[in-house]
mmCIF file of the N, C-alpha and C atoms, coordinates in Angstrom:
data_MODEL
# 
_entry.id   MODEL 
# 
loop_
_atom_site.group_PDB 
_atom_site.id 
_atom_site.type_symbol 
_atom_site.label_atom_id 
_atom_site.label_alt_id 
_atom_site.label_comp_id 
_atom_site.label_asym_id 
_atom_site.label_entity_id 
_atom_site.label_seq_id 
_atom_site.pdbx_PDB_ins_code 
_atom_site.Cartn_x 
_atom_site.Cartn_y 
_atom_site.Cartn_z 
_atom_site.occupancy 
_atom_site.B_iso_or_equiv 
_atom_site.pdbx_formal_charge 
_atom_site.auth_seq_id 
_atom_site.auth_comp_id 
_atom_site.auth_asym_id 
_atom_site.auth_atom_id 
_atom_site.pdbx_PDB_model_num 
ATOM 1   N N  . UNK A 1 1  ? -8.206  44.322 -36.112 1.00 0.00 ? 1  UNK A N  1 
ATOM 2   C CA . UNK A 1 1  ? -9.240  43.368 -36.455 1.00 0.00 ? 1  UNK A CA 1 
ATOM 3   C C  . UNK A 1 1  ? -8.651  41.956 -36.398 1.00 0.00 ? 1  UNK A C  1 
ATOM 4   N N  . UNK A 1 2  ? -9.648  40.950 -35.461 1.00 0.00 ? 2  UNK A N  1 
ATOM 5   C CA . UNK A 1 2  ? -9.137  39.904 -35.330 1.00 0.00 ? 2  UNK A CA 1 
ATOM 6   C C  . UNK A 1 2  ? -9.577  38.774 -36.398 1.00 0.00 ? 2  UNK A C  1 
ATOM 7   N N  . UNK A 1 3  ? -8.784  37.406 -37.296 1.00 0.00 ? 3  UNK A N  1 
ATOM 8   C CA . UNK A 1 3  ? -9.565  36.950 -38.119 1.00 0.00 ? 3  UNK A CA 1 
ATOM 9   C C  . UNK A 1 3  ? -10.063 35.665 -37.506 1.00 0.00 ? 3  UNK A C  1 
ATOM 10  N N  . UNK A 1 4  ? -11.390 35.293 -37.854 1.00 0.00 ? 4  UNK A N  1 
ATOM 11  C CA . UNK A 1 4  ? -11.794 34.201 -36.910 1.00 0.00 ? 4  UNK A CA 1 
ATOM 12  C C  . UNK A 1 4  ? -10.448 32.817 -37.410 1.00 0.00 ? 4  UNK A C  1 
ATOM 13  N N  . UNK A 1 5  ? -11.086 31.478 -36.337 1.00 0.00 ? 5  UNK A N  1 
ATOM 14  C CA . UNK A 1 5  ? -10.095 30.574 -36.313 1.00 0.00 ? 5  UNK A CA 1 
ATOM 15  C C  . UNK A 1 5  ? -10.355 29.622 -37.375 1.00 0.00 ? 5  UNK A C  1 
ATOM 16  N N  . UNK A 1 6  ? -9.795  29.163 -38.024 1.00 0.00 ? 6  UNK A N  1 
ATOM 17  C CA . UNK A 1 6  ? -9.461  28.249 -39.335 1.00 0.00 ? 6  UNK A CA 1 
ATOM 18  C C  . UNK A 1 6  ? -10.262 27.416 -38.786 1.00 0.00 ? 6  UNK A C  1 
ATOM 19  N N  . UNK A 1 7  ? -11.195 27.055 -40.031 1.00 0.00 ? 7  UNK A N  1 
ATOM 20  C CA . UNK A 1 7  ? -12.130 25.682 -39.685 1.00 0.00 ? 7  UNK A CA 1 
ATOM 21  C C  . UNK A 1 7  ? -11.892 24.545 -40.361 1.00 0.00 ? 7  UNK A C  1 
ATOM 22  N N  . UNK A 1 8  ? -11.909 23.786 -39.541 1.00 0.00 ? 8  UNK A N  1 
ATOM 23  C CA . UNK A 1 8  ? -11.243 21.922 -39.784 1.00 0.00 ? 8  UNK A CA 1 
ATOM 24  C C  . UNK A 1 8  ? -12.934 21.550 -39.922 1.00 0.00 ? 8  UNK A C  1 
ATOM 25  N N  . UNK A 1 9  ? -12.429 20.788 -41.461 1.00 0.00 ? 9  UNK A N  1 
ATOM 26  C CA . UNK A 1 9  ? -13.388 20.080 -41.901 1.00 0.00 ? 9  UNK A CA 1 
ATOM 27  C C  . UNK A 1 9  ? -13.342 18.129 -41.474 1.00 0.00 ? 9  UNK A C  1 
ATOM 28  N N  . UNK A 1 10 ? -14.849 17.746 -40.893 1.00 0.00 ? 10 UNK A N  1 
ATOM 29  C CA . UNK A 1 10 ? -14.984 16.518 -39.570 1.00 0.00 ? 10 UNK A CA 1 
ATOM 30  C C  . UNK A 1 10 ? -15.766 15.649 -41.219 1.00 0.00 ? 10 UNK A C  1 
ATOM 31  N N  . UNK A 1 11 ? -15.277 14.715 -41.584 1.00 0.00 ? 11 UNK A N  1 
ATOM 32  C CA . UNK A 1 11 ? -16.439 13.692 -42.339 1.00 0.00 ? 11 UNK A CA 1 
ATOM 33  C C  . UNK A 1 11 ? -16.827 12.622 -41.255 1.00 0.00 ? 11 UNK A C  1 
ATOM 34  N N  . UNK A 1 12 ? -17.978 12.685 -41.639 1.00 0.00 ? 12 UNK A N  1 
ATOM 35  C CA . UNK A 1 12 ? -19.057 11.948 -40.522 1.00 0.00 ? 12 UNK A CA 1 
ATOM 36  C C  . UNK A 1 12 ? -19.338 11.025 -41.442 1.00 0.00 ? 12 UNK A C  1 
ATOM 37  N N  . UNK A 1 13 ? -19.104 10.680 -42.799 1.00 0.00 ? 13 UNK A N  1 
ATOM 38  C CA . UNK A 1 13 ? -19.763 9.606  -43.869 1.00 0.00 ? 13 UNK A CA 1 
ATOM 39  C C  . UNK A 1 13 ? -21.234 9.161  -44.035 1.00 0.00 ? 13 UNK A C  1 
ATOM 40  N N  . UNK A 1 14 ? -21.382 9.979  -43.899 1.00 0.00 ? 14 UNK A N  1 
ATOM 41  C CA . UNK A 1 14 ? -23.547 10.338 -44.259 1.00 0.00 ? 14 UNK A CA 1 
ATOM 42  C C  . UNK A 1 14 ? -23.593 11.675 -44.127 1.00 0.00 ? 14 UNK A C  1 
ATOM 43  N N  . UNK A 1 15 ? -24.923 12.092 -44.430 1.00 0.00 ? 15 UNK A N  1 
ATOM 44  C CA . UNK A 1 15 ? -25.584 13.549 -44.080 1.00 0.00 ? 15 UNK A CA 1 
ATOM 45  C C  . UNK A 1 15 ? -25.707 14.122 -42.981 1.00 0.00 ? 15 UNK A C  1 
ATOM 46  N N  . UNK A 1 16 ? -26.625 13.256 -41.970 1.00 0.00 ? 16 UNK A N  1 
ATOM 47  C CA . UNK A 1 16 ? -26.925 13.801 -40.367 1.00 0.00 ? 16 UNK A CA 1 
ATOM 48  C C  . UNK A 1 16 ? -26.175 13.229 -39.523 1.00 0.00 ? 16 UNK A C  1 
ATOM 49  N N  . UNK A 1 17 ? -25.843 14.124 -38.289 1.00 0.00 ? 17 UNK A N  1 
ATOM 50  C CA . UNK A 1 17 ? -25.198 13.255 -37.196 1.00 0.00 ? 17 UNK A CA 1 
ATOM 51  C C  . UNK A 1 17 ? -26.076 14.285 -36.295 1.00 0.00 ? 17 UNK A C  1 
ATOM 52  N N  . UNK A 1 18 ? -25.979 13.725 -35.018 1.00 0.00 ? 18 UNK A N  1 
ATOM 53  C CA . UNK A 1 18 ? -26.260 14.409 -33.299 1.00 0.00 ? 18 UNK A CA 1 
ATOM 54  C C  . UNK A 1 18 ? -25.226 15.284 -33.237 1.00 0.00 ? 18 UNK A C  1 
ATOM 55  N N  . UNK A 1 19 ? -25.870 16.653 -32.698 1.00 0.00 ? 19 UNK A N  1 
ATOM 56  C CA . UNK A 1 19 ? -24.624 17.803 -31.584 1.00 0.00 ? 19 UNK A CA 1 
ATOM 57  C C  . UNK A 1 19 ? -23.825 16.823 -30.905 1.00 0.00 ? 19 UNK A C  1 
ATOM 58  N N  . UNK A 1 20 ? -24.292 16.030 -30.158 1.00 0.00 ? 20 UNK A N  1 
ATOM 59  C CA . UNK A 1 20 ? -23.378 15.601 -29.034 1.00 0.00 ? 20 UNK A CA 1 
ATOM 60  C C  . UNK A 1 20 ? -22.074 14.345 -29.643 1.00 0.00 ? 20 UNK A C  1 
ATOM 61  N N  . UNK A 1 21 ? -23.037 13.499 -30.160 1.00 0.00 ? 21 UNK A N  1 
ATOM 62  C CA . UNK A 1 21 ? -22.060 12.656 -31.097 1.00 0.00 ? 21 UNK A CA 1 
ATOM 63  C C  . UNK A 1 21 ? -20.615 13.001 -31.669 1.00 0.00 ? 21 UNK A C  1 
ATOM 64  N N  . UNK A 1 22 ? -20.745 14.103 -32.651 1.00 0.00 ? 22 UNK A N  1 
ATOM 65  C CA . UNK A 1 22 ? -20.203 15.005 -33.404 1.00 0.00 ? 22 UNK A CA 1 
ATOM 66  C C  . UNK A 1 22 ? -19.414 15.429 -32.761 1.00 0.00 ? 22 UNK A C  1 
ATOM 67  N N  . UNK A 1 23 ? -19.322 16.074 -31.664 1.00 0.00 ? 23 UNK A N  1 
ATOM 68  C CA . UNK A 1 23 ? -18.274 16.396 -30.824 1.00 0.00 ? 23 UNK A CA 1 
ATOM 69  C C  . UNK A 1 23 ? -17.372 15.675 -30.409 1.00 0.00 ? 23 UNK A C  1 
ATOM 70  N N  . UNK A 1 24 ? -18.005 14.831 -29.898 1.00 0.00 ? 24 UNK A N  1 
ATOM 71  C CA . UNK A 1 24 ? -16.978 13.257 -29.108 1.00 0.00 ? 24 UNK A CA 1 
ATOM 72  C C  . UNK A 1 24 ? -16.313 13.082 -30.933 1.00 0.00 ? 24 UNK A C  1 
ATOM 73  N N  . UNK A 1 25 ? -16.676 12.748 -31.480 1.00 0.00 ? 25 UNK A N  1 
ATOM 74  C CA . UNK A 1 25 ? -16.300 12.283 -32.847 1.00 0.00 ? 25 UNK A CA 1 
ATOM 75  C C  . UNK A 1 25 ? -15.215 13.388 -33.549 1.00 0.00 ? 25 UNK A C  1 
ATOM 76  N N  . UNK A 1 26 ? -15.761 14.477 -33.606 1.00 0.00 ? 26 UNK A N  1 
ATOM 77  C CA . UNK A 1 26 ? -14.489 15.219 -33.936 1.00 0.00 ? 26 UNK A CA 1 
ATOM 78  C C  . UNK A 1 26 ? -13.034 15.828 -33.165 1.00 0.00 ? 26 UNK A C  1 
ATOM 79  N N  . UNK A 1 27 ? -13.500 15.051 -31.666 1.00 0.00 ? 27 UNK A N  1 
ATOM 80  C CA . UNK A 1 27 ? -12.223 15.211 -30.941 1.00 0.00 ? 27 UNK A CA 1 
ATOM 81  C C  . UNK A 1 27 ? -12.241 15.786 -29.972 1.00 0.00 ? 27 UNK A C  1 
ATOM 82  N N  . UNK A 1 28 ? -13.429 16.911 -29.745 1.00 0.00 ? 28 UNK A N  1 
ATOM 83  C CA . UNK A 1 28 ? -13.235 17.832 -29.224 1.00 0.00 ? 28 UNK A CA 1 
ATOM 84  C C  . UNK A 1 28 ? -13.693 17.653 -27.501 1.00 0.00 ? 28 UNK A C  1 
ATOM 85  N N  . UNK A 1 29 ? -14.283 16.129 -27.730 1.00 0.00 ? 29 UNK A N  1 
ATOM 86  C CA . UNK A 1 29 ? -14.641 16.242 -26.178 1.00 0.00 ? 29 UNK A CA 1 
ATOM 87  C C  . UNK A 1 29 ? -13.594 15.026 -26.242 1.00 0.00 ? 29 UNK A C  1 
ATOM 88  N N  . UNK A 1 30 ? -13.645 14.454 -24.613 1.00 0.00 ? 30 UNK A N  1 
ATOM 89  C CA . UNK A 1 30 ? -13.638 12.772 -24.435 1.00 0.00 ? 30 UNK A CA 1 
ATOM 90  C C  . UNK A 1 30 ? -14.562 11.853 -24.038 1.00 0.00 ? 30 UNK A C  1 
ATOM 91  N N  . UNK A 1 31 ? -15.143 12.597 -23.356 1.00 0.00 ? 31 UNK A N  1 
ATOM 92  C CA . UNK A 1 31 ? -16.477 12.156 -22.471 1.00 0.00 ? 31 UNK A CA 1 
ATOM 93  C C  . UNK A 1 31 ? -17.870 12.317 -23.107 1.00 0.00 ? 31 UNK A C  1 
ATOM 94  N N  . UNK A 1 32 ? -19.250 11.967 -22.676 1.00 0.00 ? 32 UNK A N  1 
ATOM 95  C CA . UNK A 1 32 ? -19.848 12.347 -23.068 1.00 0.00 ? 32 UNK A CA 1 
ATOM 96  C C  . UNK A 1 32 ? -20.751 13.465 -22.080 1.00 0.00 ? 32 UNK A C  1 
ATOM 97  N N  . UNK A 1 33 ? -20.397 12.968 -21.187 1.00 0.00 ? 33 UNK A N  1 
ATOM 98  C CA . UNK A 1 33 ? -20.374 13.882 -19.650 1.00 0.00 ? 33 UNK A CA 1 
ATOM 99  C C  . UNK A 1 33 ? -20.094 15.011 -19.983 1.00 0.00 ? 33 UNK A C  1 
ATOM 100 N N  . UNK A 1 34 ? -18.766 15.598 -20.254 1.00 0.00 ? 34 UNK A N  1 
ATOM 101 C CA . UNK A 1 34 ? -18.333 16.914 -20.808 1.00 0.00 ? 34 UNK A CA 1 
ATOM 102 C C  . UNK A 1 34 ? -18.768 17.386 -21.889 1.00 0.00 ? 34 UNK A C  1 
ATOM 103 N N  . UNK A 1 35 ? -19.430 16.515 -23.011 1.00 0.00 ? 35 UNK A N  1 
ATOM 104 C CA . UNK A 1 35 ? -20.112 17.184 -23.864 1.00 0.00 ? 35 UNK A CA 1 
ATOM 105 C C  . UNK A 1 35 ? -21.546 17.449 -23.573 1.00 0.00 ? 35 UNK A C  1 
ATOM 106 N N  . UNK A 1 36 ? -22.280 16.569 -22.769 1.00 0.00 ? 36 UNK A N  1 
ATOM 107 C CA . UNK A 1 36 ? -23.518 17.169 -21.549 1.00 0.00 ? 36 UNK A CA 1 
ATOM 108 C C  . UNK A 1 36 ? -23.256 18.633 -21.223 1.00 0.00 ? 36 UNK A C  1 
ATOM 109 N N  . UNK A 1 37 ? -22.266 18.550 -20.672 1.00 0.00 ? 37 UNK A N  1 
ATOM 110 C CA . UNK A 1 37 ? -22.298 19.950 -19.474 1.00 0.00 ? 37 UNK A CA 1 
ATOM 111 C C  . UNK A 1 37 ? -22.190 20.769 -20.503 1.00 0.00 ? 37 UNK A C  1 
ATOM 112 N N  . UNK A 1 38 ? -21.101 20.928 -21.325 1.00 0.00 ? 38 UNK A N  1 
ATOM 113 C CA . UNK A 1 38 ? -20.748 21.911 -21.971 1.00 0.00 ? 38 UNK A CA 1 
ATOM 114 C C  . UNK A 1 38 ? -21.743 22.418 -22.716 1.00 0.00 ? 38 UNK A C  1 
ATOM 115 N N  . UNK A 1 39 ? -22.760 21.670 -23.522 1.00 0.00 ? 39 UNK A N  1 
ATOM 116 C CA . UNK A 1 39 ? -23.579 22.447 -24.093 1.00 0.00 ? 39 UNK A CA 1 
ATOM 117 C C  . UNK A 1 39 ? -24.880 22.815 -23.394 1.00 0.00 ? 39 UNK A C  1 
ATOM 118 N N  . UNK A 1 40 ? -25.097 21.806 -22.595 1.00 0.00 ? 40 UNK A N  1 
ATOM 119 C CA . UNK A 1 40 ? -25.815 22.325 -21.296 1.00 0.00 ? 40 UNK A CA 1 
ATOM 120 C C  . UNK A 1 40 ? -25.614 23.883 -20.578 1.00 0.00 ? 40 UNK A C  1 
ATOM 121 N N  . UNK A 1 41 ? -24.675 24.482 -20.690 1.00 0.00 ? 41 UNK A N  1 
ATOM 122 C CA . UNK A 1 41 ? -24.094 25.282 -19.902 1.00 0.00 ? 41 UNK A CA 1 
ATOM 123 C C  . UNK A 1 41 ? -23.783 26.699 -21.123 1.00 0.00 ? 41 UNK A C  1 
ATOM 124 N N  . UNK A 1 42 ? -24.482 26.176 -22.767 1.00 0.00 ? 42 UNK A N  1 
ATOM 125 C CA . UNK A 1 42 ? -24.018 27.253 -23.136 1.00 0.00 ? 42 UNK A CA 1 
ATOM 126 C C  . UNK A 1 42 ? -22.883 27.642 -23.981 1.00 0.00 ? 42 UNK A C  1 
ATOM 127 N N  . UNK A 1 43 ? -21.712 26.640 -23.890 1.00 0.00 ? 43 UNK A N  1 
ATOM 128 C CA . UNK A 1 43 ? -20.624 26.771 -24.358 1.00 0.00 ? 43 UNK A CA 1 
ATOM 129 C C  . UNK A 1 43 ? -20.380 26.049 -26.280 1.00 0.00 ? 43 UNK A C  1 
ATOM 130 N N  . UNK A 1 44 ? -21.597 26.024 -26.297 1.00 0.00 ? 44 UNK A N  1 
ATOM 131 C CA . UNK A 1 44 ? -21.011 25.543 -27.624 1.00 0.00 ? 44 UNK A CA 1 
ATOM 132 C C  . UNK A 1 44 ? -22.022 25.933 -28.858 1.00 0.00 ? 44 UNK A C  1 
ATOM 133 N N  . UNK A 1 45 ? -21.722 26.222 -29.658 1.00 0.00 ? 45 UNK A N  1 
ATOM 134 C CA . UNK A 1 45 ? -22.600 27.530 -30.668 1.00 0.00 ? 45 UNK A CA 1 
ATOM 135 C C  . UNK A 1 45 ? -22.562 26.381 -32.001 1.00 0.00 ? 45 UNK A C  1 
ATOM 136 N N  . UNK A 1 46 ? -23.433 26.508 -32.936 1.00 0.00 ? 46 UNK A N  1 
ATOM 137 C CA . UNK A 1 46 ? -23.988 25.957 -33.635 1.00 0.00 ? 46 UNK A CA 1 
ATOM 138 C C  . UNK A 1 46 ? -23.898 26.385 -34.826 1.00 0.00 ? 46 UNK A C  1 
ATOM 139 N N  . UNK A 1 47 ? -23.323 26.931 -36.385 1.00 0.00 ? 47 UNK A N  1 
ATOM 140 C CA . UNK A 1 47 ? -23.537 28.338 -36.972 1.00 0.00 ? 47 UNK A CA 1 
ATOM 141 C C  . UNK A 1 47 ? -23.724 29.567 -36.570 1.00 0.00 ? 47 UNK A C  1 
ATOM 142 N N  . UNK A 1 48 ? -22.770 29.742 -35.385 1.00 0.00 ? 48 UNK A N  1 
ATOM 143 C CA . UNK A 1 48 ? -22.484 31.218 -34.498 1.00 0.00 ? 48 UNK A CA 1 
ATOM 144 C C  . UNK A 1 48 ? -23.630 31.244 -33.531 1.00 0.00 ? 48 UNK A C  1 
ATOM 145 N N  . UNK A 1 49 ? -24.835 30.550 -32.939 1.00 0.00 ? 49 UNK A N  1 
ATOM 146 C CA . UNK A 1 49 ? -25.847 30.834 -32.368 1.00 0.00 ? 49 UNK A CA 1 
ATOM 147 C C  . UNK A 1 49 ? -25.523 29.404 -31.224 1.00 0.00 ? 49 UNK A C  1 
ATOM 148 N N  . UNK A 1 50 ? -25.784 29.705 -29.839 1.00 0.00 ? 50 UNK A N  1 
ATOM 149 C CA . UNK A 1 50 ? -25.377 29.277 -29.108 1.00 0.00 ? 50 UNK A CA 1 
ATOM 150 C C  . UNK A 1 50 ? -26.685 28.126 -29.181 1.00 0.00 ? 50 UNK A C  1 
ATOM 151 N N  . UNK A 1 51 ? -26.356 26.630 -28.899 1.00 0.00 ? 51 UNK A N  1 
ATOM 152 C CA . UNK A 1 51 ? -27.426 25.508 -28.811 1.00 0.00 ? 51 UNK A CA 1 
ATOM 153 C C  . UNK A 1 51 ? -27.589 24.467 -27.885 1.00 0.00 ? 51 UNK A C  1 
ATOM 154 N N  . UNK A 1 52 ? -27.997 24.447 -27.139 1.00 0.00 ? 52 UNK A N  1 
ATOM 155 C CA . UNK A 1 52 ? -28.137 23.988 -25.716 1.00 0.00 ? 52 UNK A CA 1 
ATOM 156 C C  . UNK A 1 52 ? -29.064 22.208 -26.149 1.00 0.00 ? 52 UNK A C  1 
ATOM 157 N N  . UNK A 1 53 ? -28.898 21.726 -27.054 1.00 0.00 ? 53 UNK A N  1 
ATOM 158 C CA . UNK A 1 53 ? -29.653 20.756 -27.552 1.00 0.00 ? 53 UNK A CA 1 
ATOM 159 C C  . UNK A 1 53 ? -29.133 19.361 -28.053 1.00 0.00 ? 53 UNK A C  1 
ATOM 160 N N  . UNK A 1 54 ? -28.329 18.873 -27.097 1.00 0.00 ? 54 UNK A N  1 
ATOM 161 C CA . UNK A 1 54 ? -27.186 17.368 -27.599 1.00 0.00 ? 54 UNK A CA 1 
ATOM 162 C C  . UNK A 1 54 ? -27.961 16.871 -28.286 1.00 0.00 ? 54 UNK A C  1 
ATOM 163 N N  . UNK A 1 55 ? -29.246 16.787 -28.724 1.00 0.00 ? 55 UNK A N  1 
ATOM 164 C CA . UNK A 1 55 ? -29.793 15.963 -30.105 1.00 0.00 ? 55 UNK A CA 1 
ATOM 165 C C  . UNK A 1 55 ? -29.833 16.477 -31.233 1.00 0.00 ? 55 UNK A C  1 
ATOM 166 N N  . UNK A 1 56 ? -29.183 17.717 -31.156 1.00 0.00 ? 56 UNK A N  1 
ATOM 167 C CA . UNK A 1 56 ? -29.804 18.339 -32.713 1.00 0.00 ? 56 UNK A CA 1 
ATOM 168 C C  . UNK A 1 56 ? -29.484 17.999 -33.584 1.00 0.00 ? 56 UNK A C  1 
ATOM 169 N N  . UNK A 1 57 ? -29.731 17.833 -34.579 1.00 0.00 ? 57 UNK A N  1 
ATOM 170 C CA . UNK A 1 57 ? -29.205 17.135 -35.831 1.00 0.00 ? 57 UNK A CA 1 
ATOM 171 C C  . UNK A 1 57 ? -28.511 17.853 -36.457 1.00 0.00 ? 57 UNK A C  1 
ATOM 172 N N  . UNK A 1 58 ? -27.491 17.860 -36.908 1.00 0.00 ? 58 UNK A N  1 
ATOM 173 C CA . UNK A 1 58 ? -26.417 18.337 -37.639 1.00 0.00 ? 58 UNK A CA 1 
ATOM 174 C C  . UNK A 1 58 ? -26.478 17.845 -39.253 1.00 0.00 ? 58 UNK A C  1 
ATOM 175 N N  . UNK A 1 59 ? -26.423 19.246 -40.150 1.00 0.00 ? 59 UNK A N  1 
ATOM 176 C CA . UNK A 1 59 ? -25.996 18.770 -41.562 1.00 0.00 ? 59 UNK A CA 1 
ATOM 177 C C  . UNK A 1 59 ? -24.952 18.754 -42.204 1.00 0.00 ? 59 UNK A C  1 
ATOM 178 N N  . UNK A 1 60 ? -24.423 18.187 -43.082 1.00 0.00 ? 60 UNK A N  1 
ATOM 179 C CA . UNK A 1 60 ? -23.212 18.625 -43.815 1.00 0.00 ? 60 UNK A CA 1 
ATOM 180 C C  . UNK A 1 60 ? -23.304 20.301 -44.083 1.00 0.00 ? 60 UNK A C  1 
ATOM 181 N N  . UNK A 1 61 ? -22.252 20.397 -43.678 1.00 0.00 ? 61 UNK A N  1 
ATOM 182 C CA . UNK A 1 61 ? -21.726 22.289 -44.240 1.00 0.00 ? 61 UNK A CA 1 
ATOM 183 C C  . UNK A 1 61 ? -22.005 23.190 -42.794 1.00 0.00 ? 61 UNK A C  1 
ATOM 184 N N  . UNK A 1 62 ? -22.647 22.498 -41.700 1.00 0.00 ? 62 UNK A N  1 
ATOM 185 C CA . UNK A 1 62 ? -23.135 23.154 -40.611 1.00 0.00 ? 62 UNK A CA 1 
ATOM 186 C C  . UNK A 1 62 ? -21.370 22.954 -39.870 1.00 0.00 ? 62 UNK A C  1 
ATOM 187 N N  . UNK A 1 63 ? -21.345 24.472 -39.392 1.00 0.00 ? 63 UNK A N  1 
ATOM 188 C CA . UNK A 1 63 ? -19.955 24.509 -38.186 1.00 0.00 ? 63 UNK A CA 1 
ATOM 189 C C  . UNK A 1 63 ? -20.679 24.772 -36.757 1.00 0.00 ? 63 UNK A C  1 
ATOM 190 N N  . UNK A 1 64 ? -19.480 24.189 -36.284 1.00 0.00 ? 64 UNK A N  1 
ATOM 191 C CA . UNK A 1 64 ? -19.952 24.242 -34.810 1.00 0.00 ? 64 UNK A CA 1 
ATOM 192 C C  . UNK A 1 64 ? -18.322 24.163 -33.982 1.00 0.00 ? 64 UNK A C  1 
ATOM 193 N N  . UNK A 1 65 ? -18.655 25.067 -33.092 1.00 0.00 ? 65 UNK A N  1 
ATOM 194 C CA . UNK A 1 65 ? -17.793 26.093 -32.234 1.00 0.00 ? 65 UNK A CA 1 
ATOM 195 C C  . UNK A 1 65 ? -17.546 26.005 -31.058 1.00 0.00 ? 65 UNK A C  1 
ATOM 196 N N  . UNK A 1 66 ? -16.790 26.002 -30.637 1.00 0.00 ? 66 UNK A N  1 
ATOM 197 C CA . UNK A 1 66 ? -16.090 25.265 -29.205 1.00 0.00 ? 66 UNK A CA 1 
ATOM 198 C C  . UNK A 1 66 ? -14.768 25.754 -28.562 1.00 0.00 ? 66 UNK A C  1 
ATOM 199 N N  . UNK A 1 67 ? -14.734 26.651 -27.277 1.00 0.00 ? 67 UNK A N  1 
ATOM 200 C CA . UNK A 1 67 ? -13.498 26.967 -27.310 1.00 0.00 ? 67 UNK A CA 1 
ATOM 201 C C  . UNK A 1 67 ? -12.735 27.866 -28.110 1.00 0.00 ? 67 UNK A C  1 
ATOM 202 N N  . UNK A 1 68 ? -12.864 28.658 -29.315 1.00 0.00 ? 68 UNK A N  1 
ATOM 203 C CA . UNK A 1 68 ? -12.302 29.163 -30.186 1.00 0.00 ? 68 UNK A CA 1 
ATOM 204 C C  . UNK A 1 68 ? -11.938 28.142 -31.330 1.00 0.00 ? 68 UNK A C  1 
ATOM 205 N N  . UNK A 1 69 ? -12.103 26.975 -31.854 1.00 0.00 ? 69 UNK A N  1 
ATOM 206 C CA . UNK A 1 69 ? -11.946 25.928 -32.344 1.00 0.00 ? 69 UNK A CA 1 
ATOM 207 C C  . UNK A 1 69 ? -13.620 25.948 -32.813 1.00 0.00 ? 69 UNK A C  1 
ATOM 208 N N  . UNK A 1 70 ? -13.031 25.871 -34.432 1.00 0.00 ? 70 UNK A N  1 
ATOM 209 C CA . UNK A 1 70 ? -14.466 25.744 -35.251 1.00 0.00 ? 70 UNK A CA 1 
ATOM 210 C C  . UNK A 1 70 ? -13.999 24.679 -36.447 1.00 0.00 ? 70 UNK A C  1 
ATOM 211 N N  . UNK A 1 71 ? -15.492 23.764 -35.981 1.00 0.00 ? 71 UNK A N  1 
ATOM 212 C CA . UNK A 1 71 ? -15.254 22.627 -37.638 1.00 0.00 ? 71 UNK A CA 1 
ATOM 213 C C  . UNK A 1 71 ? -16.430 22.331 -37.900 1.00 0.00 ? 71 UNK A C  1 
ATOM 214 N N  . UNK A 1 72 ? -16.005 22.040 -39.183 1.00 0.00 ? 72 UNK A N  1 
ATOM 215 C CA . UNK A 1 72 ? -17.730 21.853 -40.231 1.00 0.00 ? 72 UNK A CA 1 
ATOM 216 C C  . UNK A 1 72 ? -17.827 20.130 -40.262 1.00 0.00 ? 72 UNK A C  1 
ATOM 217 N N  . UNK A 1 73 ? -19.072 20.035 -40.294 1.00 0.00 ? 73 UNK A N  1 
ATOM 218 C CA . UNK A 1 73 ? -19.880 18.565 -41.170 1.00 0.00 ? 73 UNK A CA 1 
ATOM 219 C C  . UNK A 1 73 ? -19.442 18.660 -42.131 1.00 0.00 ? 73 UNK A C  1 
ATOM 220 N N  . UNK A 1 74 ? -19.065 17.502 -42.797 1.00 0.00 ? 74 UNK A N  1 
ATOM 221 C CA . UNK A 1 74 ? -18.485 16.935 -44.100 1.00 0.00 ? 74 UNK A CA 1 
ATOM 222 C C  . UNK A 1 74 ? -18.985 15.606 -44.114 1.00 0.00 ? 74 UNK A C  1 
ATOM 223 N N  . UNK A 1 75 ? -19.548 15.254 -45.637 1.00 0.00 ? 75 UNK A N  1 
ATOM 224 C CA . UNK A 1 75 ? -19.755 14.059 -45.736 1.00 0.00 ? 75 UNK A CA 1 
ATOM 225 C C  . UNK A 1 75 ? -18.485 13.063 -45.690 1.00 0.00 ? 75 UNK A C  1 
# 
């Protein structure tokens, strides 16, 4: 049994942020291009459910998944 990957907690300093934002912001992209495609394409899960939606609004305590690399909203 494998244990999932340690989640790094991202403070965004408010409540809501954007999918796409959030990403560039927590590191995980560089571009915003690559964070287009990538969730465009599927690759990036939301609270384990895959979300194809660079506007979605994100809350504190919500993880989001990338690569095997998972981190939560934090105020």
């Amino acid at each position: 049994m494998t244990n999932p990957p340690p989640i790094d907690d991202v403070s965004i300093g408010g409540e809501v942020i954007r999918l796409g934002q959030f990403l560039k912001f927590a590191g995980l992209f560089d571009s915003g291009g690559s964070v287009k495609e990538a969730i465009i394409d599927g690759y990036v899960a939301v609270n384990g459910e895959v979300d194809r939606r660079r506007g979605r609004q994100l809350q504190v305590g919500d993880v989001v998944s990338f690569e095997g690399r998972r981190v939560r909203v934090s105020e």
